[in-house]
N, C-alpha and C positions, 0 to 999 in steps of 0.2 A: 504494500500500500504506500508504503513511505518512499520507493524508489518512484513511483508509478507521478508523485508530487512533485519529486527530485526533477523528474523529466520533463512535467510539463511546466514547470516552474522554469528549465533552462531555454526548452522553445521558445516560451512566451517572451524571456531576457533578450533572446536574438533578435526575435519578433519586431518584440518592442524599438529596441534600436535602431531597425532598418526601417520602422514607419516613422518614426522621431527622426531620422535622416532624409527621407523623403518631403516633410516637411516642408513649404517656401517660407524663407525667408523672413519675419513681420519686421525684424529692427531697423527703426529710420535713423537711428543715431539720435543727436540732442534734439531731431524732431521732433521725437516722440515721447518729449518729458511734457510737451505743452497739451500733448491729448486730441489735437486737431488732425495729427498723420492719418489716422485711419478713420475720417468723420465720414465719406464718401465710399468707402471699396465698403464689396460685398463679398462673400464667401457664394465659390463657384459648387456645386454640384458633389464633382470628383475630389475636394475639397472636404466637402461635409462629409464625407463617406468616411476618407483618409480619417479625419479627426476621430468620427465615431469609433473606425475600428480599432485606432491608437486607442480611447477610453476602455475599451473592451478586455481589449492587451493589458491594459495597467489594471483593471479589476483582476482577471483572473493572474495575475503576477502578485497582487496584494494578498487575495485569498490564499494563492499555494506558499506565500510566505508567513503567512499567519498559521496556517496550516502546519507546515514545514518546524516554526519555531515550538509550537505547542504542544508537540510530539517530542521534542528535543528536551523539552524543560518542563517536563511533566512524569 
């Protein structure tokens, strides 16, 4: 069972990283301390998807770590 966590715990890590790396870009530099950089763009499509499934990724990386430690320390 605990290997089974192990594993999808290290997918999800990969996972995670290569849709965190796919990512564009948001930083406008000292633009974007004034809050007005991003008053006009919209989020495209393929966009909201990426994001959703990046959340997805981080839930199930949170739960097999919570998982993972509870079993450790218990």
């Amino acid at each position: 069972m605990l290997t089974t966590i192990w594993i999808i715990q290290i997918i999800s890590a990969v996972l995670l990283i290569i849709m965190v790396l796919l990512h564009s870009p948001k930083g406008d530099g000292l633009g974007a301390i004034g809050g007005a950089a991003n008053l006009f763009t919209s989020q495209k499509s393929a966009e909201k998807g990426l994001n959703h499934f990046t959340y997805v990724l981080s839930a199930i990386f949170l739960v097999c770590s919570f998982i993972t430690g509870y079993h450790l320390f218990s």
